[in-house]
N, C-alpha and C positions, 0 to 999 in steps of 0.2 A: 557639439559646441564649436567644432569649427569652421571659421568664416564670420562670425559672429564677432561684433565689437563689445568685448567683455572687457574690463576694470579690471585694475590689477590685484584686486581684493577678491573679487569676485571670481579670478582665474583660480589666485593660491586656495579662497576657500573648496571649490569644486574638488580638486586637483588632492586635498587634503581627505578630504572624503573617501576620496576613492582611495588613495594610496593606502588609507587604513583598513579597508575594508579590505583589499585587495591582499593585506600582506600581513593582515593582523598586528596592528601597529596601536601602540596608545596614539588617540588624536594630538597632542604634541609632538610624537619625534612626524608623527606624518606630514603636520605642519610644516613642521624643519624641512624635512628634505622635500615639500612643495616651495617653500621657498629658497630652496638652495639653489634647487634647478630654475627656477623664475629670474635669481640673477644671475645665472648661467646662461643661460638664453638671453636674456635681455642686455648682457654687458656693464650691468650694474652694482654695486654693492647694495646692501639690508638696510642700509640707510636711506634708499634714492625708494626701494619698496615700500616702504614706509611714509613715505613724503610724498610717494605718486601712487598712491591706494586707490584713489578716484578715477586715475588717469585712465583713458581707453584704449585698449593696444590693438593695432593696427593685424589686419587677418593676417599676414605672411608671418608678426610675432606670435601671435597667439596659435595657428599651427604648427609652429618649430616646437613651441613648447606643447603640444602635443605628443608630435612625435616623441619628442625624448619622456614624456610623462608614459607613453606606451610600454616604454623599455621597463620602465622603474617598475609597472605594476608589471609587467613579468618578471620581478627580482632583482633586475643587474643593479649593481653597485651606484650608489653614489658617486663616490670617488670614481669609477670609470668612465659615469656618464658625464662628470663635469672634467676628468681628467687631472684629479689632484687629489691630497690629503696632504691636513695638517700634521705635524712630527717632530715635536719636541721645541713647538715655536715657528716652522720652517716650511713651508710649503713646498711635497715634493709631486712632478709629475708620475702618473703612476699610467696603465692600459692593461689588457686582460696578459701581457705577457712577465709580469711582475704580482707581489701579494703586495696586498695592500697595507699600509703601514697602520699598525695598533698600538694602545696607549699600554698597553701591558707592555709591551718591549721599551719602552721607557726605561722601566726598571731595569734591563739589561744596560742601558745605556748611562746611566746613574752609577752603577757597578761598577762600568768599566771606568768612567770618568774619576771616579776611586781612586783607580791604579794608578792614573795617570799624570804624574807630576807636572802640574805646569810648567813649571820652569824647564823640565828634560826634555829631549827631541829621543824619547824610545820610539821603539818601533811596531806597530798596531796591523794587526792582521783582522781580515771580517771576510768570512768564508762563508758565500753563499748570498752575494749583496743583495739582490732581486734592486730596487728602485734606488739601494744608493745611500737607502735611510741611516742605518747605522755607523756606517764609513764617513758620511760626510757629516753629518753629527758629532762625532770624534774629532775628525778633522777640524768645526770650525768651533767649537770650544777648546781644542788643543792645539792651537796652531802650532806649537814647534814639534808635536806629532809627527811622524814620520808612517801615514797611514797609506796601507793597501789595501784593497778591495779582490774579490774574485768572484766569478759565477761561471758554470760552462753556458748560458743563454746568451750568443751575441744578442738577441735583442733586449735582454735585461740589461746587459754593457751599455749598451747604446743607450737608455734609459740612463740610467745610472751617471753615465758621461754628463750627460745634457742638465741633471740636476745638480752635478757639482759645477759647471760652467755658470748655472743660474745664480746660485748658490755662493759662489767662490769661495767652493772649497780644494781646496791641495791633496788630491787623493791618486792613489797609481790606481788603475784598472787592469787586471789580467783576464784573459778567456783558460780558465783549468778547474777542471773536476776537483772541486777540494784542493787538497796538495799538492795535483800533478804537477804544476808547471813551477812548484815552487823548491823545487831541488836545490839544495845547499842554501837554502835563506832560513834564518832564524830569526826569532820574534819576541819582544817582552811581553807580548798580550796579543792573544789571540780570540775572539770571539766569533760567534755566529747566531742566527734563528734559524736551525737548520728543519726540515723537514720531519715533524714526528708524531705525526696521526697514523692509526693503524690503517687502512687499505682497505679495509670492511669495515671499517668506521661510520654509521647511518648517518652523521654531523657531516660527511661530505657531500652529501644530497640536500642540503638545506642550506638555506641565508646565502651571504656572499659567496663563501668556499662554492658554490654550484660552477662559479663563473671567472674563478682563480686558478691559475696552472697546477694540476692535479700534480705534476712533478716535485711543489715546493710545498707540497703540504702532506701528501701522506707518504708513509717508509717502512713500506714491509709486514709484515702478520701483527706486530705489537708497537708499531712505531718508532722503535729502536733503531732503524740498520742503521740511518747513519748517522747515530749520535753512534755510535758503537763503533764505526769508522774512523767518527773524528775523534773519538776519546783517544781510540789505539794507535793512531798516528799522530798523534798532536804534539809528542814531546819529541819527535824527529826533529821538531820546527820550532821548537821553544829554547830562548837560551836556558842556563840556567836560572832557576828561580821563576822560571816566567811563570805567569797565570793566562789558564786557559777557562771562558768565561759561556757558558750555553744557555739557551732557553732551551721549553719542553713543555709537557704537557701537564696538566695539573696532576695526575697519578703516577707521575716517573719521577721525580724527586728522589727518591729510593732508589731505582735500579741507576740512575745518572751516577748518584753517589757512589755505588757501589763499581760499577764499570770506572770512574774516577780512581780509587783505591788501588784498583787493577791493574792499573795503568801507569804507575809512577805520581798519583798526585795522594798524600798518604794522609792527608787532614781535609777531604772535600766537603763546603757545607751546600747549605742552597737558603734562596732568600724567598723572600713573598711577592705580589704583585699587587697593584690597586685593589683588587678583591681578597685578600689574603690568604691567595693558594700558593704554593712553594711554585715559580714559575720558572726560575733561574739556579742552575748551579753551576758549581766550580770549586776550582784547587789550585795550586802551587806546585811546579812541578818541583820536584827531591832535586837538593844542590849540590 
């Protein structure tokens, strides 16, 4: 098809075709993300698609949007190919050096917004930012927030930067492994989406994760290391009372709990997520 003066109806149907057949997709979401990438390419919004169905796109558009329809049927992400995902309202830049932002972490961010008394300027820790999502989400529903961020990837930092500039949100950025660089600072709420897929995991050879930093998503023989890291250091860096807030995997509910117990937080529970599997836990550290 390319070189050819194709409709822009006529492209997204093609284009939908294939994506589904390509990636075993119901003919709707194929649709979608045929026309996701069509106003990617074109510089348009779903409304201007819509209104220029007829219209004939010029060979040099309807190649580009080839190219990037190439990527899609061998898998790579949405959000990487058009370079964004929606999060809690907010659009944040996202590239294969960051995870992609999900609606299930929502609920983490629901959670912590809990704790977080409007009116007070506590202090909000998010270990492990990848794109920035949950830090600056905090930030701009809590402005008197007093939020930090950390990741060891300068190029997640650099991400993460650039979406709270976009964004204006009020967030510190550090470069440290977890806790390292945070000696002597303490925190009323600490959270994270830390890494916790097992390593032999066959869900890491499928879907997105194929094409996401194998670093931020799986952690050791059972997925555990470093929720078990951050459990047993977490109340170095909690004031008193502070609550420390995780995601996890739908079968760790239980062990999270239980490493929590462990750990100085002695009433941990866990919550549910859009589909209602325990996806979030946490405690209260002892005061």
């Amino acid at each position: 098809m390319s070189g050819e003066a194709i409709t822009v109806a006529a492209l997204i149907d093609d284009a939908t075709t294939r994506i589904a057949a390509a990636l075993d997709l119901p003919r709707r979401d194929a649709r979608l993300d045929a026309r996701v990438l069509a106003a990617h390419v074109l510089c348009v919004d779903a409304a201007w698609l819509i209104a220029h169905d007829t219209d004939r796109l010029p060979a040099q558009q309807a190649d580009a949007y080839q190219t990037v329809l190439a990527r899609r049927l061998n898998g790579a992400p949405i959000a990487y190919l058009v370079g964004s995902r929606e999060f809690f309202g907010r659009p944040f830049r996202v590239s294969p050096d960051v995870l992609i932002p999900r609606p299930d972490t929502e609920r983490l961010i629901e959670l912590a917004l809990a704790q977080i008394p409007p009116e007070q300027a506590v202090d909000v820790l998010d270990l492990g930012t990848g794109s920035g999502c949950i830090a600056i989400t905090l930030a701009r529903e809590r402005p008197l927030a007093r939020v930090t961020a950390v990741d060891r990837s300068p190029a997640a930092l650099a991400i993460a930067q650039r979406n709270a500039e976009s964004l204006g949100a009020s967030v510190e950025f550090l470069a440290s492994d977890w806790f390292s660089a945070l000696a002597g600072r303490h925190f009323d709420l600490v959270v994270s989406n830390p890494p916790y897929i097992a390593a032999a995991d066959p869900h890491l050879a499928r879907g997105d994760v194929r094409f996401e930093p194998l670093s931020a998503l799986a952690a050791g023989p059972d997925g555990l290391d470093d929720l078990r890291h951050l459990i047993a250091t977490a109340s170095a860096h909690l004031k008193r009372g502070g609550i420390l807030l995780l995601e996890h995997g739908y079968d760790q509910a239980e062990s999270v709990r239980s490493l929590l117990q462990q750990s100085g937080f002695p009433f941990p529970q866990s919550w549910n997520d859009l589909s209602g599997i325990p996806r979030v836990s946490g405690g209260k550290l002892s005061e």
